[in-house]
py3Dmol code that shows the C-alpha trace and the ligand (Angstrom):
import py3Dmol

protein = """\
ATOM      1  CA  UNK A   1       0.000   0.000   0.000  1.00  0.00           C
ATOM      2  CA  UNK A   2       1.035   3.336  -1.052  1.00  0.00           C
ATOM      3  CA  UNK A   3      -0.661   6.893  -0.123  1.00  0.00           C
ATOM      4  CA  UNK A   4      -1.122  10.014  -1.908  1.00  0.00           C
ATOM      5  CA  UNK A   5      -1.809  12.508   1.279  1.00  0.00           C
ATOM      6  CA  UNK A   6      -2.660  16.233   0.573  1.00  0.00           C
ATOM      7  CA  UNK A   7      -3.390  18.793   3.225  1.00  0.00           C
ATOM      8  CA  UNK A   8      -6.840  20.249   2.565  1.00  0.00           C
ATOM      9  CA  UNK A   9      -4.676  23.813   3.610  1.00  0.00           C
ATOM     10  CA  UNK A  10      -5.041  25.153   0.393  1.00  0.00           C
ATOM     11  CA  UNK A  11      -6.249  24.382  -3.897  1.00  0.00           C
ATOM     12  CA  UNK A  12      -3.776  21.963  -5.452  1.00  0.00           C
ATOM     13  CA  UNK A  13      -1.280  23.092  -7.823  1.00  0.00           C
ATOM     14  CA  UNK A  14       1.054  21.858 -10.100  1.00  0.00           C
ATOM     15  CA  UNK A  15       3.619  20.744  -7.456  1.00  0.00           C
ATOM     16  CA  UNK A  16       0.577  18.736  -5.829  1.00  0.00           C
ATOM     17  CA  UNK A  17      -0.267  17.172  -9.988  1.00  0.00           C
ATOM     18  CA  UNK A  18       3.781  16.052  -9.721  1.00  0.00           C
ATOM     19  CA  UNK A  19       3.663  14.391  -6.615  1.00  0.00           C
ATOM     20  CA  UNK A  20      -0.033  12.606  -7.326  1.00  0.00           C
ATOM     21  CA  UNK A  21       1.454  11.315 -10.535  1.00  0.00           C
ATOM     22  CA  UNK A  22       4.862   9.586  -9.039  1.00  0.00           C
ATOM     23  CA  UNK A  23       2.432   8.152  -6.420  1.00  0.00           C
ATOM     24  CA  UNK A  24      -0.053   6.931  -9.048  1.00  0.00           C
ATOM     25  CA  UNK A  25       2.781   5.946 -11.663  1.00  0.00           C
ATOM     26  CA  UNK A  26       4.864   4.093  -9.221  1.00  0.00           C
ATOM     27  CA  UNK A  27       2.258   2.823  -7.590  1.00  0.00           C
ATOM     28  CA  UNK A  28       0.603   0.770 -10.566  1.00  0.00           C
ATOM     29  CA  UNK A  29       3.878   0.245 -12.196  1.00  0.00           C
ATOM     30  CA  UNK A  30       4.226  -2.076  -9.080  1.00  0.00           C
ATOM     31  CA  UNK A  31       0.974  -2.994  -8.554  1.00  0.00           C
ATOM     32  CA  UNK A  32       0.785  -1.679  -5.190  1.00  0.00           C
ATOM     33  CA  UNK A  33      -2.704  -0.515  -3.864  1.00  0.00           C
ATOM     34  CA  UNK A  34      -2.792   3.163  -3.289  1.00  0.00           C
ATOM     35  CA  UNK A  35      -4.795   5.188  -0.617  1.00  0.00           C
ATOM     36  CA  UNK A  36      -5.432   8.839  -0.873  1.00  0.00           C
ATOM     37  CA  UNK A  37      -5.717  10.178   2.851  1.00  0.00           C
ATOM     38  CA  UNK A  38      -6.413  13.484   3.509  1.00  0.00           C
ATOM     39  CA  UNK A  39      -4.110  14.968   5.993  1.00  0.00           C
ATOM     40  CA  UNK A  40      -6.470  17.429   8.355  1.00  0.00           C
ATOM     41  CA  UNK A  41      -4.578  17.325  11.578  1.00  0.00           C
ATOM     42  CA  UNK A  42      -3.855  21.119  11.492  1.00  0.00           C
ATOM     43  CA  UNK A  43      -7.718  21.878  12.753  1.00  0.00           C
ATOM     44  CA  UNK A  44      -6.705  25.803  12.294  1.00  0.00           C
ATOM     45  CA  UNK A  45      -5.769  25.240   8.733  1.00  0.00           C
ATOM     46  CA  UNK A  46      -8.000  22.800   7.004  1.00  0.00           C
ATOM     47  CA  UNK A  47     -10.635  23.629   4.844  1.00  0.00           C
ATOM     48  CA  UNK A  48     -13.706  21.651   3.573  1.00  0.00           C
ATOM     49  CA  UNK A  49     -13.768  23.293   0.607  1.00  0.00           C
ATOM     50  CA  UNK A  50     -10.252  22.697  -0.009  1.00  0.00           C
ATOM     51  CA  UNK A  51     -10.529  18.713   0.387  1.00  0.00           C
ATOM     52  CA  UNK A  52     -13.878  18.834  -1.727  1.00  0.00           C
ATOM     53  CA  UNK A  53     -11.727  21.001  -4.469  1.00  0.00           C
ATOM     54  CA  UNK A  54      -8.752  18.172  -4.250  1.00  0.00           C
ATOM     55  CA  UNK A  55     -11.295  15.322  -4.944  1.00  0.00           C
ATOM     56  CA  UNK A  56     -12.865  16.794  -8.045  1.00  0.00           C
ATOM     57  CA  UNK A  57      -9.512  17.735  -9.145  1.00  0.00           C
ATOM     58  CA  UNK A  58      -7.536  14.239  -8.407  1.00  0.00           C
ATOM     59  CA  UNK A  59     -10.976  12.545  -9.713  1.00  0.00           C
ATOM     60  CA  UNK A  60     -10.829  15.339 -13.069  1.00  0.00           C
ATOM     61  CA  UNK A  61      -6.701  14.082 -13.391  1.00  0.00           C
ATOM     62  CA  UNK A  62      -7.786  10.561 -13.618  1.00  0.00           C
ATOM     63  CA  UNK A  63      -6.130   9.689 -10.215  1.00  0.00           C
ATOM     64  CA  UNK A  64      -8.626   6.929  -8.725  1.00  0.00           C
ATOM     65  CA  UNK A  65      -7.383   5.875  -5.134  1.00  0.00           C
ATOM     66  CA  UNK A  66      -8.319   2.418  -3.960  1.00  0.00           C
ATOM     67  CA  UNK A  67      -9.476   4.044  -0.439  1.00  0.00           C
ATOM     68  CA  UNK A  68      -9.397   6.804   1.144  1.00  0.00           C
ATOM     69  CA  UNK A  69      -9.163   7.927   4.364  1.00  0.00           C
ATOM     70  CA  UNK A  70      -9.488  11.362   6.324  1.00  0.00           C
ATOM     71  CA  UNK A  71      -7.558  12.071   9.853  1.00  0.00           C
ATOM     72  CA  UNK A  72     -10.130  13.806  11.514  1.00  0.00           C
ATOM     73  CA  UNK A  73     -12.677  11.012  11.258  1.00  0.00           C
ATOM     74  CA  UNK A  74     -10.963   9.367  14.060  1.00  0.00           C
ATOM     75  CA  UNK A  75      -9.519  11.469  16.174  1.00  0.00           C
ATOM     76  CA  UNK A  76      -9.304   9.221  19.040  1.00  0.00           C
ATOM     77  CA  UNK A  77      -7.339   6.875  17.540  1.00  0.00           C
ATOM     78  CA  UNK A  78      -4.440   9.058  17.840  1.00  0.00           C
ATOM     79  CA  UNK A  79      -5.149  10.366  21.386  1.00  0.00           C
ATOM     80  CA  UNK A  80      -5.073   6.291  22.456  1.00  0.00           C
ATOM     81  CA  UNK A  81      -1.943   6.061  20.166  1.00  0.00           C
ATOM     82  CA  UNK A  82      -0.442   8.779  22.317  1.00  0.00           C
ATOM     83  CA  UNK A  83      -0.993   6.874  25.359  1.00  0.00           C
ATOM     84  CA  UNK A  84       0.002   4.150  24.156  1.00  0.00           C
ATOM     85  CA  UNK A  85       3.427   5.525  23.548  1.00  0.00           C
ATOM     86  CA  UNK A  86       3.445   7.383  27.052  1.00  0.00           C
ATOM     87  CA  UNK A  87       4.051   3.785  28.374  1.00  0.00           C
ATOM     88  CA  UNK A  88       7.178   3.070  26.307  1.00  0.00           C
ATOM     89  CA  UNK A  89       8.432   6.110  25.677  1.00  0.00           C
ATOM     90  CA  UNK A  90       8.943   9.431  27.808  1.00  0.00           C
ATOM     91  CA  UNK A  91       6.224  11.977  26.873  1.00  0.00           C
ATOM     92  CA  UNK A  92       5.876  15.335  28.621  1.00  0.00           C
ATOM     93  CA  UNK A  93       4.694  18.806  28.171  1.00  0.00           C
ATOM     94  CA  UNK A  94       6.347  21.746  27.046  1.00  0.00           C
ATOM     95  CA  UNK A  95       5.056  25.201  26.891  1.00  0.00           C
ATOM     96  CA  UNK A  96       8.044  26.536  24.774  1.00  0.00           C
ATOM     97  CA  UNK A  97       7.573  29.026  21.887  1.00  0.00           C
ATOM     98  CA  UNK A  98       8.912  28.478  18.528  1.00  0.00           C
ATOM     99  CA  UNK A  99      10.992  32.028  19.939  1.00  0.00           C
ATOM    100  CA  UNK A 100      12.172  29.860  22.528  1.00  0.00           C
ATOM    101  CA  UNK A 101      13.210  27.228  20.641  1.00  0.00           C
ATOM    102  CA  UNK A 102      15.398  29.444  18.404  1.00  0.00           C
ATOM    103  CA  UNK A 103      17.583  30.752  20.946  1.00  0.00           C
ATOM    104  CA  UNK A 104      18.509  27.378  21.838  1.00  0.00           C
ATOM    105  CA  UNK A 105      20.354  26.863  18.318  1.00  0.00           C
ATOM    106  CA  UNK A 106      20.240  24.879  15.013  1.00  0.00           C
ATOM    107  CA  UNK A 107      20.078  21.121  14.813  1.00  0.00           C
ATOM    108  CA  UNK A 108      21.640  18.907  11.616  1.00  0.00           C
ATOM    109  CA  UNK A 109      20.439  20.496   8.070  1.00  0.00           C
ATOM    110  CA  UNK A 110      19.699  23.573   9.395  1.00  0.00           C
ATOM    111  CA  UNK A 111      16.922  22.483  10.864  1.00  0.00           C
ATOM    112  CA  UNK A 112      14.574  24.123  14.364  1.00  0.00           C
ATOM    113  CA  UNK A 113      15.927  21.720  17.249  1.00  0.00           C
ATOM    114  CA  UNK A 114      14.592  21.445  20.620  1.00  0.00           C
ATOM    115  CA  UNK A 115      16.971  21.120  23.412  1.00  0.00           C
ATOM    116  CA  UNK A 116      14.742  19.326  26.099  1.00  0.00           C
ATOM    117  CA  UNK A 117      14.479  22.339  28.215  1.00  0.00           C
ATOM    118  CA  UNK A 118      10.863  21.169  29.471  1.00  0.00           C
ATOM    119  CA  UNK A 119      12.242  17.105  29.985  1.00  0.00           C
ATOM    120  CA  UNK A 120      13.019  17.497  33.351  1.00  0.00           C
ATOM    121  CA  UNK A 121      10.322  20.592  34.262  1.00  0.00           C
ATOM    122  CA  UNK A 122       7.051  18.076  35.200  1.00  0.00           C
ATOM    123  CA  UNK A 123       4.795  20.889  33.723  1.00  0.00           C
ATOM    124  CA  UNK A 124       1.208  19.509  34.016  1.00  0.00           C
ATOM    125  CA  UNK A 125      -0.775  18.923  30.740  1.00  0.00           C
ATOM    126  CA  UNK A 126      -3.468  21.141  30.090  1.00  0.00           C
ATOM    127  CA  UNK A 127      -4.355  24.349  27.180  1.00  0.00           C
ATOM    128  CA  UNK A 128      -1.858  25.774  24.976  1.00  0.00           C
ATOM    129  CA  UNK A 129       0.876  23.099  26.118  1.00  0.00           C
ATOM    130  CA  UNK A 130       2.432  20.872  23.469  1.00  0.00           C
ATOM    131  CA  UNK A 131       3.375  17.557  24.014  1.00  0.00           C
ATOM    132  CA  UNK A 132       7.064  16.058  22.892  1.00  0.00           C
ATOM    133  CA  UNK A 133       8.920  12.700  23.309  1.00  0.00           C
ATOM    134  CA  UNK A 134      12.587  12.125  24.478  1.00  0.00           C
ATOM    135  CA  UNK A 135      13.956  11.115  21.108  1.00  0.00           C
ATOM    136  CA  UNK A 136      17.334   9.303  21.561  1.00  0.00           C
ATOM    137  CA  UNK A 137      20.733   9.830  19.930  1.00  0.00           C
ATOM    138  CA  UNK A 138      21.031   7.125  17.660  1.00  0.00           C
ATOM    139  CA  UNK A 139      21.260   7.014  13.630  1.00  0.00           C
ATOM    140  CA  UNK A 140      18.892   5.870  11.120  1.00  0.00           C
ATOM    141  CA  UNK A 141      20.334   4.341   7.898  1.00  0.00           C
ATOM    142  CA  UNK A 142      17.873   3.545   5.106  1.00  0.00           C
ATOM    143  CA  UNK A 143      17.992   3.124   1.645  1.00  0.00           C
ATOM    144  CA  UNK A 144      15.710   5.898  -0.375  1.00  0.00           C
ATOM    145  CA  UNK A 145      14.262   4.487  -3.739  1.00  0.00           C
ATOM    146  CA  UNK A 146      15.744   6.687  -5.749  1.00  0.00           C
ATOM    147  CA  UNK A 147      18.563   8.939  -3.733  1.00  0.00           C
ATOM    148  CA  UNK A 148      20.380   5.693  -2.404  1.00  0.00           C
ATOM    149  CA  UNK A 149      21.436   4.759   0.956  1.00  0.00           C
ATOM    150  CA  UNK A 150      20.842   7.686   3.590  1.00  0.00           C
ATOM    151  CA  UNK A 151      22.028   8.229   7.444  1.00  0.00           C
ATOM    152  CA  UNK A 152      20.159  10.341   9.625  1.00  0.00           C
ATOM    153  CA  UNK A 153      20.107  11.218  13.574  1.00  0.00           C
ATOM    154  CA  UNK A 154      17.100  12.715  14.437  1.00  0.00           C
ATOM    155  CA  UNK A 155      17.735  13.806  18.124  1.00  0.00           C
ATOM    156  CA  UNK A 156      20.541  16.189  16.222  1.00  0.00           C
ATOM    157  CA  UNK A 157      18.148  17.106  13.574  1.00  0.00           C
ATOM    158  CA  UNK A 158      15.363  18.020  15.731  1.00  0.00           C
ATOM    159  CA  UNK A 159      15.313  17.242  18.954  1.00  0.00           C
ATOM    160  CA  UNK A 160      12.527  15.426  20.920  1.00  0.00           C
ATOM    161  CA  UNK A 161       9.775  15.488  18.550  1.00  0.00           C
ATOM    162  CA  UNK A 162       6.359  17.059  19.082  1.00  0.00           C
ATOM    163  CA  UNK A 163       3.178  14.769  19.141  1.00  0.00           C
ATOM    164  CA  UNK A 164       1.145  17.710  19.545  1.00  0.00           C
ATOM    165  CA  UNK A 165       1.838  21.246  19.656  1.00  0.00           C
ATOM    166  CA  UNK A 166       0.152  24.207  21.513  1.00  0.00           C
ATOM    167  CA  UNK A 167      -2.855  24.571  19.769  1.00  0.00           C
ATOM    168  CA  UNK A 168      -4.075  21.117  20.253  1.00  0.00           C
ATOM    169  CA  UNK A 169      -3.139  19.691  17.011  1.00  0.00           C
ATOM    170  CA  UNK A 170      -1.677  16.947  16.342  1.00  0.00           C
ATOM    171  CA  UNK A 171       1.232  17.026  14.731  1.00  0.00           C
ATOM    172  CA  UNK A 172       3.049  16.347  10.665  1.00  0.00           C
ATOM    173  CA  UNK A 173       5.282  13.544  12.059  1.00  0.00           C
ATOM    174  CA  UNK A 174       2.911  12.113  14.628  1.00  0.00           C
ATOM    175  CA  UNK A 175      -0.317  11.847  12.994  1.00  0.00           C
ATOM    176  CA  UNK A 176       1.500  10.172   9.715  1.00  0.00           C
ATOM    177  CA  UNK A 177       3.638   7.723  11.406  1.00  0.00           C
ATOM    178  CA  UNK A 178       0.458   6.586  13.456  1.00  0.00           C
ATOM    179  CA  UNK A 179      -1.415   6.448   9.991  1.00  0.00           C
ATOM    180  CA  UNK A 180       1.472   5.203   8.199  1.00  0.00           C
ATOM    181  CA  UNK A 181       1.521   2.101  10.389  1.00  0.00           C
ATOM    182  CA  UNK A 182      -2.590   1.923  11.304  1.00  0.00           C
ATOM    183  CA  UNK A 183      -2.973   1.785   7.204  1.00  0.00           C
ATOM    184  CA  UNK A 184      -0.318  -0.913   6.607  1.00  0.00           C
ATOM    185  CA  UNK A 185       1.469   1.526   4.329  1.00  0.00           C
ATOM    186  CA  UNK A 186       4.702   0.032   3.097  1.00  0.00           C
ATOM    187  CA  UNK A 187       5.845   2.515   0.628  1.00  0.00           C
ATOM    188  CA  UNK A 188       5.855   6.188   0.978  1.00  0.00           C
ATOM    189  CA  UNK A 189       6.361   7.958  -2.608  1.00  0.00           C
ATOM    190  CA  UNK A 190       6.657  11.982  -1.464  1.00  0.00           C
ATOM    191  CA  UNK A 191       8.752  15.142  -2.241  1.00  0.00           C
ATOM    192  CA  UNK A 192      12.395  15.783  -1.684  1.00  0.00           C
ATOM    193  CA  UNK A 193      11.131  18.341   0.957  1.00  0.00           C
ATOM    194  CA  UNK A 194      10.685  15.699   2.880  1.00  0.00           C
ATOM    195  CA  UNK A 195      13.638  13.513   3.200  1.00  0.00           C
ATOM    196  CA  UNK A 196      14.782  14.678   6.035  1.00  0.00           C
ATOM    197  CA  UNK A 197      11.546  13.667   8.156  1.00  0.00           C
ATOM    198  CA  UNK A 198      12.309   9.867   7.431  1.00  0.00           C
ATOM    199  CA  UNK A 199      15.298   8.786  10.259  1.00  0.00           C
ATOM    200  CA  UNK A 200      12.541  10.197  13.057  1.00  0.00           C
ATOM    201  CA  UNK A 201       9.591   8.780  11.094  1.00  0.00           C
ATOM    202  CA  UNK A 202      10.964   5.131  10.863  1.00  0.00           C
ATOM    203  CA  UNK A 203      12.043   5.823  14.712  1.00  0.00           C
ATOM    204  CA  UNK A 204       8.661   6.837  15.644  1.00  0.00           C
ATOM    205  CA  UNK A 205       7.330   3.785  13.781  1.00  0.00           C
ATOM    206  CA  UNK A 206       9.325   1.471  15.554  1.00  0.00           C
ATOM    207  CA  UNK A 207       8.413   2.846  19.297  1.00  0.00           C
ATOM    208  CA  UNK A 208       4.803   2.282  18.174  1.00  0.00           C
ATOM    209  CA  UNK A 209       5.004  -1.068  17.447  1.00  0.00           C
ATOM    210  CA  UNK A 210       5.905  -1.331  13.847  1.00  0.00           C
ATOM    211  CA  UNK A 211       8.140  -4.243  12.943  1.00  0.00           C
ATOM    212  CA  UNK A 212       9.602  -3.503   9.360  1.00  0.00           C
ATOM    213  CA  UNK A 213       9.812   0.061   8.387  1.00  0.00           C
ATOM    214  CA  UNK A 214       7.949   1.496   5.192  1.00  0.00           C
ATOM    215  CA  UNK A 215      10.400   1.693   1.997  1.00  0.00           C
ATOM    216  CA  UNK A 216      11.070   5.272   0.793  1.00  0.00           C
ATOM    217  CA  UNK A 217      10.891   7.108  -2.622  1.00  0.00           C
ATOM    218  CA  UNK A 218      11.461  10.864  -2.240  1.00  0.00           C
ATOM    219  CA  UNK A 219      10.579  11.935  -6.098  1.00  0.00           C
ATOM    220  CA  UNK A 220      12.197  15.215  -7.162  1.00  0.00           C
ATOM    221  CA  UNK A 221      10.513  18.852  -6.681  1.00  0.00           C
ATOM    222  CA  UNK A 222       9.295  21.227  -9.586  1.00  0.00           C
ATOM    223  CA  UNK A 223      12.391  23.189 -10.901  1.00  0.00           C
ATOM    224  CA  UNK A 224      12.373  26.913 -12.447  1.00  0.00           C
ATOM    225  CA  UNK A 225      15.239  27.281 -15.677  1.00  0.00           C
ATOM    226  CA  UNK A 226      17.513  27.882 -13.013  1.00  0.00           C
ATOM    227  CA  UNK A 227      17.452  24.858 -11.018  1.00  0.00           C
ATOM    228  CA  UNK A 228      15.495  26.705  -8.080  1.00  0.00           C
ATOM    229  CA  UNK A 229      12.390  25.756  -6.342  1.00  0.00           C
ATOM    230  CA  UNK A 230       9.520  27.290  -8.318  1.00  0.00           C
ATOM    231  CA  UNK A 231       8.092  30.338  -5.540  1.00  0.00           C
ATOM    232  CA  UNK A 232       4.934  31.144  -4.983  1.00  0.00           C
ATOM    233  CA  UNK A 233       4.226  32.850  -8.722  1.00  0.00           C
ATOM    234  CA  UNK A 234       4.315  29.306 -10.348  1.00  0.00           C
ATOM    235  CA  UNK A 235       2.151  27.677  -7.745  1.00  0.00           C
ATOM    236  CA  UNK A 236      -0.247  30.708  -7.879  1.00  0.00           C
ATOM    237  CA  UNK A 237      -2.955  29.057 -10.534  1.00  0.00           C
ATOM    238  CA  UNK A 238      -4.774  26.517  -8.920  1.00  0.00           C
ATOM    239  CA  UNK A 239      -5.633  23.061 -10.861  1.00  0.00           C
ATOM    240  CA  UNK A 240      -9.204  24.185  -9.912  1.00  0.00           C
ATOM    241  CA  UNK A 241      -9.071  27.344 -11.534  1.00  0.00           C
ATOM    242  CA  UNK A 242      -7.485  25.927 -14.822  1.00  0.00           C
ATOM    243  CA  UNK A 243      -9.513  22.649 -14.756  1.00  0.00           C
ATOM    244  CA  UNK A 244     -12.830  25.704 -14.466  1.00  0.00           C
ATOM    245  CA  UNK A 245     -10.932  27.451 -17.561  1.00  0.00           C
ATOM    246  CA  UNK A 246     -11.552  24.915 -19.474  1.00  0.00           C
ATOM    247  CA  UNK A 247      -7.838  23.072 -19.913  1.00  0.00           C
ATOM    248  CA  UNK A 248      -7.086  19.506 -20.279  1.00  0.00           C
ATOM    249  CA  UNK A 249      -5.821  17.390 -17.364  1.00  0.00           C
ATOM    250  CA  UNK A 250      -3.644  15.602 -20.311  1.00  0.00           C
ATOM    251  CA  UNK A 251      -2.052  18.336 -20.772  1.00  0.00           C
ATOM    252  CA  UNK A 252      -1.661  19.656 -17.066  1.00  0.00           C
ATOM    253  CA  UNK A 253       0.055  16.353 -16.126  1.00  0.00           C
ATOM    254  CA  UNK A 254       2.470  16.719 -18.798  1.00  0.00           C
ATOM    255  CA  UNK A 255       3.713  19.841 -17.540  1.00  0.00           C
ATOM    256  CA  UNK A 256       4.076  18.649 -14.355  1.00  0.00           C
ATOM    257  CA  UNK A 257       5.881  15.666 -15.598  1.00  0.00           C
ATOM    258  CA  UNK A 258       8.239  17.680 -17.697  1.00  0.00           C
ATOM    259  CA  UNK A 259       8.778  20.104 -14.608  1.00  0.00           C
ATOM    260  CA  UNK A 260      10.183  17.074 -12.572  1.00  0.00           C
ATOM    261  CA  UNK A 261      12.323  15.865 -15.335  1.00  0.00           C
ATOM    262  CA  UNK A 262       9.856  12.726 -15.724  1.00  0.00           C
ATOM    263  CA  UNK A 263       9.443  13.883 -19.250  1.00  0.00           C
ATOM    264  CA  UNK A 264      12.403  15.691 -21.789  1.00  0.00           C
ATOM    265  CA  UNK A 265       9.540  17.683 -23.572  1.00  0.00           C
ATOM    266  CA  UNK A 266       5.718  18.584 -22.331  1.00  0.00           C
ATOM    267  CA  UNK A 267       3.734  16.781 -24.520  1.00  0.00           C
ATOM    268  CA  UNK A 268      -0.205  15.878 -23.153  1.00  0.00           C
ATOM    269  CA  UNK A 269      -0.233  12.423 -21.377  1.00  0.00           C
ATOM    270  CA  UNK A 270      -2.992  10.606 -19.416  1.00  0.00           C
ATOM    271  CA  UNK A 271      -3.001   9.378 -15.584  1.00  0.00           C
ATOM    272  CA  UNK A 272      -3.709   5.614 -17.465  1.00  0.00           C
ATOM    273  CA  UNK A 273      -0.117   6.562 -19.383  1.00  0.00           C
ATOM    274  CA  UNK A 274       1.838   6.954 -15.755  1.00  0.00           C
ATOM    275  CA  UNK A 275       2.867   3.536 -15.375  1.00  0.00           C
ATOM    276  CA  UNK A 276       4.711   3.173 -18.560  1.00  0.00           C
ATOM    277  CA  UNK A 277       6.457   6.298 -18.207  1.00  0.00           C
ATOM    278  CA  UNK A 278       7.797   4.540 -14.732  1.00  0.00           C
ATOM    279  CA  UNK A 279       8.625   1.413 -15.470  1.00  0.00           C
ATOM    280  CA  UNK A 280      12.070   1.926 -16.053  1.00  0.00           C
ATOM    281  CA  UNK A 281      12.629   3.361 -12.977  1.00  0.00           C
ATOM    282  CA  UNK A 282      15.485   1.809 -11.194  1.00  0.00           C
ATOM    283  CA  UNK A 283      13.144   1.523  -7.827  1.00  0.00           C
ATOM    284  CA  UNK A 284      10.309   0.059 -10.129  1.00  0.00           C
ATOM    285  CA  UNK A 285      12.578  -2.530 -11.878  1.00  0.00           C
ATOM    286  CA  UNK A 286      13.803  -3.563  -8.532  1.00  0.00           C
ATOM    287  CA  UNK A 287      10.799  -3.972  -6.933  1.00  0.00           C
ATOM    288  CA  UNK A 288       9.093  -5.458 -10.053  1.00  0.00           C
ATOM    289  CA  UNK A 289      12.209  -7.938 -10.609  1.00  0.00           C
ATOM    290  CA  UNK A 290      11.564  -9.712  -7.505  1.00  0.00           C
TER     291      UNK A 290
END
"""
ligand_1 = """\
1
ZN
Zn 9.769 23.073 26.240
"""
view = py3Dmol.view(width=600, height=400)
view.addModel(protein, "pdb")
view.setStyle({"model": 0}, {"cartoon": {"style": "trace"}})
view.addModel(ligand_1, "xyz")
view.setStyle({"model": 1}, {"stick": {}})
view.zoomTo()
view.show()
């Protein structure tokens, strides 16, 4: 099982069409089954309208999920998944500011790291205090599909990670690890952004009772001519607001494609199309060899 996961935080864009399209082409190259879950945990953020846009949009793309799920249908799965880990693992409260945080220095990739100020302060749990665990020294080696074998120590990344932060939510790394594992998801296919949450995610896994981690394919991110992340300008028309103007998805997912490198030239191609474009991937011919 494989996931596509948006945030319902905002439309989709092209950088969303990308990632949806390694997902959906990887996935079916290898015959995997492939979930779309919608990632709500940020209460503040999330949108109805926004997950109702991403359906029609993902549905108008030709992207059909074999189930779906949405986090806050089940919210109390995750509050008995944190309570479950308070028995292995050392949760506690912490009433730190991001401000706070800052002053107490950078961690490994120039990454926020918390220093563990509140470990040792027995602060009781109650509103606007987060919730962390002690996160151990210790490295994570894993082998990424496609950017090869990877080390990574999350306690110098990061820090004890948050579960929840300050405004009740939970959090990014939490709520997907507990998912991850919950919806027997064996291969995450995400953006590059993202490598660097893997080490603490496979960690996180393992304290919660998962016995072989997920494999890992961290696809590349939508360039600009000069090999920088495409800002905000790029990512300003919406899939809904071209799919309204009256454009082919064809032709949408080829530009995406070609954007990532996937394709040399844009040229229109359909979601049924994505697994042939993949199946010379080395990941996929691994995988598929076996
Ligand atoms: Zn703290």
């Amino acid at each position: 099982m494989t996931r596509f996961a948006p945030s319902p935080t905002g439309f989709l864009h092209l950088g969303h069409v990308a990632s949806a399209a390694f997902v959906f082409g990887i996935g079916r190259a290898i015959g995997a089954r492939i979930l779309l879950r919608i990632e709500d945990h940020d209460r503040g953020r999330s949108r109805a309208e926004f997950e109702d846009a991403a359906r029609r949009d993902l549905a108008w793309l030709g992207f059909e999920a074999d189930a779906t799920s949405r986090q806050s249908d089940d919210w109390g799965y995750y509050e008995a998944e944190l309570e479950r880990l308070g028995k292995t693992a050392h949760v506690y409260a912490c009433d730190c500011t991001r401000k706070r945080i800052q002053e107490g220095g950078g961690g490994d990739g120039g990454e926020l790291r918390y220093d563990g100020r509140c470990r040792a302060r027995h602060l009781p749990y109650a509103a606007g205090v987060g919730l962390r665990v002690v996160t151990p020294a210790g490295v994570q080696s894993f082998v990424d599909g496609r950017l090869g074998e990877l080390s990574q120590d999350p306690a110098r990344q990061c820090g004890d990670l948050l579960l929840k932060d300050r405004d009740g939510n939970y959090t990014y790394q939490f709520a997907v690890t507990a998912d991850d594992r919950r919806e027997g998801v064996n291969l995450v296919v995400r953006g590059q952004d993202l490598t660097a949450s893997t080490g603490r995610q496979i960690w996180l896994g393992q304290v919660l009772g998962r016995t072989e981690a997920a494999r890992f394919y961290h696809h590349p991110l939508i360039k600009d001519p000069s090999g920088q992340k495409l800002g905000k300008r790029f990512f300003s028309e919406s899939v809904a607001s071209r799919r309204e103007r009256g454009e082919r998805p064809e032709d949408l997912l080829g530009e995406a494609l070609e954007a990532v490198g996937v394709l040399a030239a844009v040229r229109p191609v359909t979601a049924r199309e994505l697994p042939a474009l993949f199946q010379d991937d080395p990941f996929v011919r691994e995988v598929t060899r076996g």
